[in-house]
C-alpha positions as CSV (number, residue, x, y, z in Angstrom):
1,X,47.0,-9.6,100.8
2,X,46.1,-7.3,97.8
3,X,44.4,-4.6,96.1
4,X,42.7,-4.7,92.9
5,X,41.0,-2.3,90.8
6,X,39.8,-1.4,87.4
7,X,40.9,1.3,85.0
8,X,39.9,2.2,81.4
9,X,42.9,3.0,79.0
10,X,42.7,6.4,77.8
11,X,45.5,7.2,75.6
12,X,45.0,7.4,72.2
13,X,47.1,4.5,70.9
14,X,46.5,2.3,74.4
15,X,49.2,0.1,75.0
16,X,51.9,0.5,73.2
17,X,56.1,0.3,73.4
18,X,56.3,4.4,75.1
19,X,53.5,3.6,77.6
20,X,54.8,-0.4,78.6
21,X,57.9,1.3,79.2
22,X,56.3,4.2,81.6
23,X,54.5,1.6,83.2
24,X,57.5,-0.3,83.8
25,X,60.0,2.6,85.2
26,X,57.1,3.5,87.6
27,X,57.0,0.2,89.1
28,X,60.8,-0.1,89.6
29,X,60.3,2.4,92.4
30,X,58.2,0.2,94.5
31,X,58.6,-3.1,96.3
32,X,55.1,-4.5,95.6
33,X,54.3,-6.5,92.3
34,X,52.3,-5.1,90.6
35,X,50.1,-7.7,88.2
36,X,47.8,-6.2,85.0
37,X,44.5,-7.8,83.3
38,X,42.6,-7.8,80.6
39,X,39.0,-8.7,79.8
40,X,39.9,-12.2,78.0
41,X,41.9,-12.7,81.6
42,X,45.3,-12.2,80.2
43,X,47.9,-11.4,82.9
44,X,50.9,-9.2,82.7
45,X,53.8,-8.6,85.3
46,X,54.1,-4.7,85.0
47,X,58.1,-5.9,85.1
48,X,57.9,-6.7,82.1
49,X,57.7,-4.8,79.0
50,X,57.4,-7.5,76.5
51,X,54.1,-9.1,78.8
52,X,52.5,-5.8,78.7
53,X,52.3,-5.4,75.4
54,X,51.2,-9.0,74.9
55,X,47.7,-7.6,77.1
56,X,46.7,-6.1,73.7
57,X,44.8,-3.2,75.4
58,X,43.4,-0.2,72.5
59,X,41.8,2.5,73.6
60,X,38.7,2.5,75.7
61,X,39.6,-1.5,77.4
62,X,39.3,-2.1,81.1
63,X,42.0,-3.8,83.1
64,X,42.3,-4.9,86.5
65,X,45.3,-3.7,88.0
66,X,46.4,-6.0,91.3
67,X,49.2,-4.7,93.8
68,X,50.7,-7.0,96.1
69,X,53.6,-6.2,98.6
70,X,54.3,-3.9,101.8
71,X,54.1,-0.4,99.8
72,X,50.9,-1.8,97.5
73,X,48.7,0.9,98.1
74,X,51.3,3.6,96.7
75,X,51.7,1.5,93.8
76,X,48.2,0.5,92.7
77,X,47.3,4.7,93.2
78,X,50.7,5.8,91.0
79,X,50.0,3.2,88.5
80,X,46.3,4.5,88.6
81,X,47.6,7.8,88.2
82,X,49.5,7.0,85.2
83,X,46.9,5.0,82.9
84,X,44.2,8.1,83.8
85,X,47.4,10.3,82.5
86,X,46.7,8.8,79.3
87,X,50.8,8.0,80.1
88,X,51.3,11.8,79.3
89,X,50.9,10.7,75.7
90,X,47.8,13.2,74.9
């Protein structure tokens, strides 16, 4: 089973090198995978740097963020945490 839900990028820049790698530190931590998408349906491991920054997400997108795995809850709500953050950037 999963979770999914939606968030809007807030940080100024969006997703960029600093935030990818933010993103994938956090999810180090936690045994669930934890899957990214954008609008055009582009998917993105949050393991990897290089596929989150081929999502292309500015400023103001929505993704869907999915968490899969025993501990999926905790890592769909610090993931949350960290996109509504603005990844600490602003």
């Amino acid at each position: 089973m999963s979770i999914k839900q939606k968030v809007e990028i807030k940080n100024r820049l969006g997703m960029h090198a600093r935030p990818a790698m933010k993103l994938f530190e956090l999810v180090q931590s936690f045994e669930s995978e934890v899957m990214l998408r954008n609008d055009a349906g582009i998917e993105a491991e949050a393991s990897s740097v290089i596929a989150l920054l081929m999502l292309d997400s500015p400023k103001g997108q929505e993704i869907e963020i999915e968490a899969t795995g025993p501990d999926e809850a905790e890592a769909l709500a610090a993931v949350l945490n960290l996109i509504n953050s603005g990844f600490d950037e602003d």
